[in-house]
N, C-alpha and C positions, 0 to 999 in steps of 0.2 A: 445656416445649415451646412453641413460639409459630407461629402462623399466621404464611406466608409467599406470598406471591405476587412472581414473578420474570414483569415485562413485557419480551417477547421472544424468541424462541427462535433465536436467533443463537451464536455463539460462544460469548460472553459470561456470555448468558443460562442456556445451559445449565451451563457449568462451574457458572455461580452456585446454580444449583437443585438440583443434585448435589450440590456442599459443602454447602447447607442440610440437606439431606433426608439425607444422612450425619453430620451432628450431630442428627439426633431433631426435625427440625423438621416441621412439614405442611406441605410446601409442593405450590404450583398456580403450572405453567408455562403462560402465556399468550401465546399466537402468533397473528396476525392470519392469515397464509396457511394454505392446507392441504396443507402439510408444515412439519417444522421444519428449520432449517440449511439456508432456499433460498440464500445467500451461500455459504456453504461449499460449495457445489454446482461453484461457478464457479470457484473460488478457485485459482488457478496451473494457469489454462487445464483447469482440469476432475482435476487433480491434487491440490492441497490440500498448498503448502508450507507446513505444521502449526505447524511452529519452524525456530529453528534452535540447531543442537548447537555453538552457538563455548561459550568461557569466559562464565560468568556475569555479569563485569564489563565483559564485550562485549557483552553488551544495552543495558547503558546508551548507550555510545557510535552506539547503531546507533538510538536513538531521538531524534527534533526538538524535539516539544513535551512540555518539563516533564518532562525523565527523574528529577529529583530525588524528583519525589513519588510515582516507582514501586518507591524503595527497599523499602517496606515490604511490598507486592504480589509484588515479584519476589524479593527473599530468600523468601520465605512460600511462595510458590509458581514457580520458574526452569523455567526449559526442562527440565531434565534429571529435573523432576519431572513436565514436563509427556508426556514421553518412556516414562517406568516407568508415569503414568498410562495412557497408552494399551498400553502393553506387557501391561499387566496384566491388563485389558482385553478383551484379545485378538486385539488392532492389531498384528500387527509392522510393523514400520519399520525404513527404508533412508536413510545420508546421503549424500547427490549433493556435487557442487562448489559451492562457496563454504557449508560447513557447509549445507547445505539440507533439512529433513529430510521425506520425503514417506513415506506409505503405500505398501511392498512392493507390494501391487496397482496403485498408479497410479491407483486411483479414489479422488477425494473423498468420494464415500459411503461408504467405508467411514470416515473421520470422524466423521460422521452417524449413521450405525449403530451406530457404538461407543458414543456419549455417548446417543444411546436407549438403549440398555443400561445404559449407567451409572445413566441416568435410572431408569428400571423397576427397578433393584434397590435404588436410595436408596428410594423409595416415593414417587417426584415422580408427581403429577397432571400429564398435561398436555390442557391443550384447546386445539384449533386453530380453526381460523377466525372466532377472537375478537379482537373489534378493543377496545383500551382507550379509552376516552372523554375521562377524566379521570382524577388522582388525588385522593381525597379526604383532606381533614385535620380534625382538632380541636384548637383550644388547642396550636398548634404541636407537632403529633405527625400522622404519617400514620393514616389509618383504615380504607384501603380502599381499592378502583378500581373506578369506574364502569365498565363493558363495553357491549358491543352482540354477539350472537354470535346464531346460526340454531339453533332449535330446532323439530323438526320440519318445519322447511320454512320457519320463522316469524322473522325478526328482534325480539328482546326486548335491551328495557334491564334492567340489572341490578348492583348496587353489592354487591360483593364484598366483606365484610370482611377485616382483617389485620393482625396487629400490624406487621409490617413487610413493606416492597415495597423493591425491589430492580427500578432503572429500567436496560436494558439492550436498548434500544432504535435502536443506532447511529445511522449519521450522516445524509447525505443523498447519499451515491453510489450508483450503480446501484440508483435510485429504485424499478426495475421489481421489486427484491428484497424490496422493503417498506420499506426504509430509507427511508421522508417525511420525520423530522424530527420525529415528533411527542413522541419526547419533551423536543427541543428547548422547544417550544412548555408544556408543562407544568412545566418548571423552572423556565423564565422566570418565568411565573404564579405562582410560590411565592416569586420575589423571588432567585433565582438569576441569577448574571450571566454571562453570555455573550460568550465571545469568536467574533469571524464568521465565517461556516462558510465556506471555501472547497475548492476539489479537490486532493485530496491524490493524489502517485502518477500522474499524472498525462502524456498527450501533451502536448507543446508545437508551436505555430505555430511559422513563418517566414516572413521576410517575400521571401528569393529566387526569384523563380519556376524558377532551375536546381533547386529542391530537389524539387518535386512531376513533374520530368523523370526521379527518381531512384527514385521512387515501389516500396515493395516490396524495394529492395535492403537487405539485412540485413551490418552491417558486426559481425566481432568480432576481439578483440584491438585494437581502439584505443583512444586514451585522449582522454575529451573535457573539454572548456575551458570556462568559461563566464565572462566577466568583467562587470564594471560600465562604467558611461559613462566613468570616468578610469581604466579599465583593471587596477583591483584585480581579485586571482584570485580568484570567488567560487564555485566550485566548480572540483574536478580528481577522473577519475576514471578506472580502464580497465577494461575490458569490453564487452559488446556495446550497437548500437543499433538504429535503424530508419528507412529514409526514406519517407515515406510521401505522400499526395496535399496533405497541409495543413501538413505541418512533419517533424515525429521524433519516436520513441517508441523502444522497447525499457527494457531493465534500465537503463542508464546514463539515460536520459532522464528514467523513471518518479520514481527517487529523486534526481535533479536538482533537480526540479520542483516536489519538497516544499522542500529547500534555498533555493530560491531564487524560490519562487512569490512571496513578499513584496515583493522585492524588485522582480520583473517586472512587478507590477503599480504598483508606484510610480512605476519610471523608465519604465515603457510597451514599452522594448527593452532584451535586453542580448545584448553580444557573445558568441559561441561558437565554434571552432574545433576541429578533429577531427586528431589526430597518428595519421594512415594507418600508421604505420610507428613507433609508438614503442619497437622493441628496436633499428633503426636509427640510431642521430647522424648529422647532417646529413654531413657527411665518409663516412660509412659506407654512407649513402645516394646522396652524389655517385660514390662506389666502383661499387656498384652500375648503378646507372644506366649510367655507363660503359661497363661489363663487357655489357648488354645491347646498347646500340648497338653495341656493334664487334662482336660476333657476326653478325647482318646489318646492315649500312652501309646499303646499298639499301635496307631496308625500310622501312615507311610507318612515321612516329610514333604511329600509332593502333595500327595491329597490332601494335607492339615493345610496348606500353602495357599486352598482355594478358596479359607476364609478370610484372606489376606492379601492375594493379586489377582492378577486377571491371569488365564490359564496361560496366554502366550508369553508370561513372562517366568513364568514358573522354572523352565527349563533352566533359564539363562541365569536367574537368580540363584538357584541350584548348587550351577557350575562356579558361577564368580565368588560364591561362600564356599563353596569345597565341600559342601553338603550333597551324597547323592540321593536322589529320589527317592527310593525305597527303605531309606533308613527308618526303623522307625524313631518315632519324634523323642522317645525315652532315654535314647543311646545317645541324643546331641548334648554336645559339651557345653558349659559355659564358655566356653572359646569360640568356638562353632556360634553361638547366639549372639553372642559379642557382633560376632562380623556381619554377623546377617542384619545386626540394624544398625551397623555403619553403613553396610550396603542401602538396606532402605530407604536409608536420610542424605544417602551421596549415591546415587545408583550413578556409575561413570561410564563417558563416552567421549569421544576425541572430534573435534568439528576438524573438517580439514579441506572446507570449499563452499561456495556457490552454485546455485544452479544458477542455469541460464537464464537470458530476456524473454526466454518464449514460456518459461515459468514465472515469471517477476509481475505483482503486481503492477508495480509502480516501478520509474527509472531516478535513481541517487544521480545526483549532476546535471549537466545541462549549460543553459546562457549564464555567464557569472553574473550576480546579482548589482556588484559593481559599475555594472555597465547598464545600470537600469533604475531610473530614478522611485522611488519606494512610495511616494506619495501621489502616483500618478501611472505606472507602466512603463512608460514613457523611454526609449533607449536615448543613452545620455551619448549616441555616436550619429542617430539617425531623425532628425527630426520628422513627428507625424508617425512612428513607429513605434509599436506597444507589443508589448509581449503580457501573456498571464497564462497559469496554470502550469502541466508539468514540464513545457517545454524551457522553464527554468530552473535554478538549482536552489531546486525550493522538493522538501518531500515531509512526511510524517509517519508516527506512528500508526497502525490500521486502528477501526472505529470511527470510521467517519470523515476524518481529518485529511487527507489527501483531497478526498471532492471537496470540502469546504475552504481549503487553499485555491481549489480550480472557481467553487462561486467568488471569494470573496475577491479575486484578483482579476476575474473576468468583471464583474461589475464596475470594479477602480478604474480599469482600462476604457471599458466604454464610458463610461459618467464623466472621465476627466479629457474627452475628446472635443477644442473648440469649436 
């Protein structure tokens, strides 16, 4: 049996302390705030999409960074194990659209709640509002973590021993969750290499100001674009989005933004386009169109316009066809219609940023995975040191798949501790 200490009570953190403490280990769950699982709390607007129920080999595909080295983690521990865990438990669960899987309840807490329980019946310690300092080491082996935590009322320092620790301390999004970075900062220091942390998941800018005119309007069913400066397609996608006061957001956007954040920040801009209508071809759309003007002749090209968009778009689509409002629809040219369903099928806009960490799901980068053995946790600089979850350069598309990066490598970590 070996002393265990797991820094963080996140996702990760927990699955990792549970797997310990269900192989016979002592372990001591260490969380800086006072509660555990305050990210979980938030997590798909206060629901907690847990996983998701596709095929196993559809994990991979739905992860960015380094899905190779989670073969090991996620054979070991998949969704559908992560699914019977919680089942068993005494979680049921419910799968929504696009394989999505959330708690029956609809509350995140009951995530939270469950893996406390998990916790309490493994025989995990945990103590909250203890902040880690440092990790300590000897002779290239971990020995312990430094702490700062209130006792009595009292802030003390105090060096915990361990035969292994288990770093699972996430990234640096939604900073306010506790997520600093600090164990960023402690890898480093052991001579761990780091790849740069940026926002994963993520709203994007634009640079039109018709965009934040549009501000609040939620579009689904379209399929969006995203190209480079010579016009290669560097993302395609369909589903929902969002227009908002600084750029777009929604699902289509969020997992855009990890695709292509690299990219955006090298070339500074890249182009995007929104297909309002992709179950329509352009012929099937000038069909249409048609069929609506000649039902009222007289009537205004903005009002005929409301069988066909949403009102906040009206204006703007208007303007970028050189069509004004009040025409009526009898007087537009086949020239004039021509464009309006190119606009349609390419409604354009220019990305030209990120938002911040304090908007980011999830954080891109982290511990290089290099420096982390794939079949085990395991840092290949520290022995007795394990890292899992986001506090590595490990991230995914949304759906589920980020938390089932943080079970399946929280579990690999604990289960592979001698």
């Amino acid at each position: 049996m070996s002393s265990v200490i797991v820094v963080g009570g996140g996702a990760a953190g927990m699955m990792a302390a549970v797997a310990a403490g269900r192989c016979g280990h002592q372990v001591t769950l260490l969380e800086k705030n006072e509660k555990l699982g305050k990210k979980i709390y938030i997590t798909g607007k206060g629901r907690c999409n847990f996983t998701n129920a596709c095929d196993v080999e559809q994990l991979f595909s739905a992860v960015v960074s380094n899905p190779k080295f989670l073969y090991s983690a996620i054979y070991g521990f998949d969704n559908f194990m992560t699914m019977e865990f919680f089942r068993e438990m005494g979680m049921p669960w419910k799968v929504e659209r696009g394989n999505r899987v959330f708690p029956v309840s609809d509350h995140s807490s009951d995530v939270t709640r469950t893996l406390e329980r998990a916790l309490n019946q493994a025989g995990v310690k945990v103590l909250l509002q203890t902040k880690v300092r440092d990790l300590k080491t000897c002779d290239g082996r971990v020995a312990g973590v430094e702490v700062k935590h209130r006792r009595q009322r009292r802030e003390q320092m105090e060096v915990l021993p361990a035969d292994a620790v288990i770093v699972a301390t996430g990234g640096i999004s939604y900073p306010s969750t506790g997520s600093t970075g600090d164990g960023y900062v402690w890898a480093e220091k052991l001579g761990h290499r780091m790849v740069e942390p940026r926002p994963g998941l993520v709203p994007m800018t634009a640079l039109e100001d018709y965009i934040p005119a549009m501000q609040g309007l939620s579009l689904r069913n379209v399929t969006l674009w995203i190209f480079d400066r010579k016009g290669r397609e560097l993302y395609r996608e369909f589903g929902e989005m969002l227009f908002t006061h600084f750029g777009v957001s929604g699902p289509l956007v969020l997992s855009a933004s990890s695709l292509v954040g690299r990219r955006l920040a090298a070339e500074g801009t890249l182009s995007a386009s929104i297909d309002l209508k992709p179950a329509l071809e352009e012929k099937q759309l000038q069909e249409r169109l048609l069929r609506e003007f000649s039902k009222t002749p007289n009537r205004h090209f903005g009002n005929v316009m409301h069988e066909v968009l949403p009102a906040k778009m009206i204006p703007v689509v208007a303007a970028l066809a050189h069509v004004p409002e009040h025409l009526p629809v009898r007087e537009i040219t086949r020239e004039q219609r021509n464009g309006l369903v190119k606009l349609l099928k390419g409604f354009p806009f220019t990305l030209c940023g990120l938002r911040g960490f304090s908007e980011a799901i999830i954080t891109q980068g982290g511990i290089s995975t290099r420096d982390v053995d794939p079949s085990t946790m395991e840092s290949r600089k520290i022995s007795g040191l394990y890292f899992a979850g986001e506090v590595l350069d490990l991230d995914a598309v949304t759906g589920g798949f980020n938390l089932q990066i943080a079970w399946s490598t929280g579990a690999l970590a604990g289960n592979s501790i001698p």
